[in-house]
N, C-alpha and C positions, 0 to 999 in steps of 0.2 A: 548767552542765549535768551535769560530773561529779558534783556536789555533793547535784545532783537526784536523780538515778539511787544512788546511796549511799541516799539518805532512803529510797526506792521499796525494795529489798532490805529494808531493816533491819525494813521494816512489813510484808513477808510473812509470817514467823511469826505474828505477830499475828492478821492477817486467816485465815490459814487455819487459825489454834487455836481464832478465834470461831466459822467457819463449820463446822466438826469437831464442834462442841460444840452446835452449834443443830441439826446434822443429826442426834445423839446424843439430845438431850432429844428431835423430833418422832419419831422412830423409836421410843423409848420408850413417849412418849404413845399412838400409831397401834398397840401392838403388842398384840394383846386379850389372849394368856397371854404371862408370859415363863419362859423355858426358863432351866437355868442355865447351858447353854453359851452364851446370849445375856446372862447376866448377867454371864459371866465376861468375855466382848468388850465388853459396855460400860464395866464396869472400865478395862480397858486399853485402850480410846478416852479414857474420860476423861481419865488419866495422861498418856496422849500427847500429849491440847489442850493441856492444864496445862505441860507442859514448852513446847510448842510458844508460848504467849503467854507465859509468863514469859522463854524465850528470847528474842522479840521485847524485852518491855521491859527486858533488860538489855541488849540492843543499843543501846536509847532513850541507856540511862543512860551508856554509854558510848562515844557519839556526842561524837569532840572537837570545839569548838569555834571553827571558823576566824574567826581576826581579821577583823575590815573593813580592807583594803586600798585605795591610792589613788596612782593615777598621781602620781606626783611632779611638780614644778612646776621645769623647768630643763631645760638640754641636757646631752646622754650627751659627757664628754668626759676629759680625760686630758692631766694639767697635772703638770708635775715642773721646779722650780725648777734652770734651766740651770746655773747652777756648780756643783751638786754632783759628785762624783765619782763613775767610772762604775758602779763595782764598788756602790757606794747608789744608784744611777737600779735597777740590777737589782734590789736586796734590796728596794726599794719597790715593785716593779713586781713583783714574786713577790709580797710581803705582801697586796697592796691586789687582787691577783688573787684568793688562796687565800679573802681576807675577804667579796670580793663574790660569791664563786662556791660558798661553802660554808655562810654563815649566808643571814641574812635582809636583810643592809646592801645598801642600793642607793646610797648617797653615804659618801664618804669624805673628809677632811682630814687630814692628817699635819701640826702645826704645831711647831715645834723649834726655841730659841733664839729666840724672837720671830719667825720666818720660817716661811710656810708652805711647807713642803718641795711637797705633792700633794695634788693635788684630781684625784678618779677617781668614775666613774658620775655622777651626776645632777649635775651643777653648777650653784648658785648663782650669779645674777651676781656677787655683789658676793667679790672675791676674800682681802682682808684680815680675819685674825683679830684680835680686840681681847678679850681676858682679861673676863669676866665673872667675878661671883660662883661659877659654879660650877665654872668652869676653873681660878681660883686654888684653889679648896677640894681639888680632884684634884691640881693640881701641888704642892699643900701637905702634904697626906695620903695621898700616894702611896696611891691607893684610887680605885678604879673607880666612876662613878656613872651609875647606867641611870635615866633618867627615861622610864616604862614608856607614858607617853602623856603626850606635850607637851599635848595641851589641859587638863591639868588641873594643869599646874606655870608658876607667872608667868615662872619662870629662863628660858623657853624662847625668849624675846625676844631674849637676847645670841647666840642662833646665826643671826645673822641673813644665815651666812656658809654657809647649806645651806638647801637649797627650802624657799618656806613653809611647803608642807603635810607637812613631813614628822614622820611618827608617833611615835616612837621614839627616843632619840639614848643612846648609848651614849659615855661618856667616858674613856678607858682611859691611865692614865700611860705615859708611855714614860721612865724616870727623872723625876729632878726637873725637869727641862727642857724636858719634852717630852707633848705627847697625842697621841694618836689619838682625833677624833669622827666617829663612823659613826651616819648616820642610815638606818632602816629605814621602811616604806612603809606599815607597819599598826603600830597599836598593841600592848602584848604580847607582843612576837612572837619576841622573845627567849628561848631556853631556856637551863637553868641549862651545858647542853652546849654551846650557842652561847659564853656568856659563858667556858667555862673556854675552848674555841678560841683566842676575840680575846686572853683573856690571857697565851697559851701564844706566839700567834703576838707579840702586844706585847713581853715579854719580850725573844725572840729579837731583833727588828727595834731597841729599847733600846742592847743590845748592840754590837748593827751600828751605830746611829747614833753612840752612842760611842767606838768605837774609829776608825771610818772618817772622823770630822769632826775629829779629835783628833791625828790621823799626822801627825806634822812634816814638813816635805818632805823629798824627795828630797837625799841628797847629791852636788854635783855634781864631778866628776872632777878631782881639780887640773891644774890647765897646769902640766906639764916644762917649757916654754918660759920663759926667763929672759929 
């Protein structure tokens, strides 16, 4: 409806530059002498259509283009693999909030050392990651890869670990070890400010899984007792 109501404004210039300008020519026509004080007002009616339609059509042209979106296929839920530690249950639960709540992702995986750390927003049944072609080539080439609309790339088969339908899937390193795949709900939908976010926020969460999965234990207290 919103979408409607947008269209409806952008075309009023338009319609009231054509109608300006039709009332302009018939007044003309019907006018038996013209004066030049009336020649000077038609002047600057016409100027006024003129702006007023060209107005209009640079509205047209700069009318953005909303993606075709689509309910996702799965349930809304929120999975974090129990033995992690607490202090990473948070840093993923910040990460995976800041991603769904500021781009356009509506599912989430976190997969690290062969283990899938979280699954957040729209969940897939099937829970396990299995490395496809396009997972090894990210965790290979520490390099990000957006495939901008799954229906037109065959790779899109091996994420068989996020809704069928979903539009969009972003592949972000997290080290050599590690991704994050976020899928989105419309195709293209990703902006270049989207993509530098998830990298910004990938980085930091890298970091975090690094250092936080890597902490030797605790040392424990020696016994005085002999």
């Amino acid at each position: 409806m919103k979408a409607d109501n947008n269209r409806i404004v952008r075309l009023v210039p338009i319609v009231a530059g054509s109608i300006a300008g039709t009332l302009l020519m018939i007044n003309r026509v019907l006018t038996p002498e013209l004066t030049d004080s009336q020649a000077r007002s038609d002047a600057v009616g016409v100027i006024l259509t003129a702006v007023l339609i060209l107005t209009g059509l640079l509205w047209q042209q700069v009318q953005p283009r909303q993606p075709d979106s689509v309910i996702l296929e799965g349930t809304e839920g929120f999975e974090l693999l129990p033995t992690l530690p607490d202090d990473l249950k948070t840093e993923l639960a910040w990460a995976s909030h800041l991603l769904l709540t500021n781009t356009v992702t509506r599912s989430i995986v976190i997969y690290y050392r062969g283990q899938v750390l979280l699954r957040r927003g729209v969940l897939a049944p099937k829970v396990e990651v299995t490395p496809g072609a396009i997972l090894n080539l990210v965790l290979s080439k520490q390099k990000a890869i957006y495939l901008v609309d799954t229906k037109i790339y065959p790779g899109r088969f091996e994420f068989d670990y996020l809704p069928p339908n979903t539009q969009g899937i972003i592949c972000q390193p997290l080290g050599p070890e590690g991704v994050a795949i976020l899928g989105a709900n419309a195709p293209r939908s990703y902006t270049k400010q989207d993509e530098t976010w998830i990298e910004g926020i990938a980085n930091k969460l890298a970091n975090s899984l690094e250092s936080l999965l890597t902490m030797p234990p605790a040392a424990t207290k020696p016994n005085d007792k002999i």
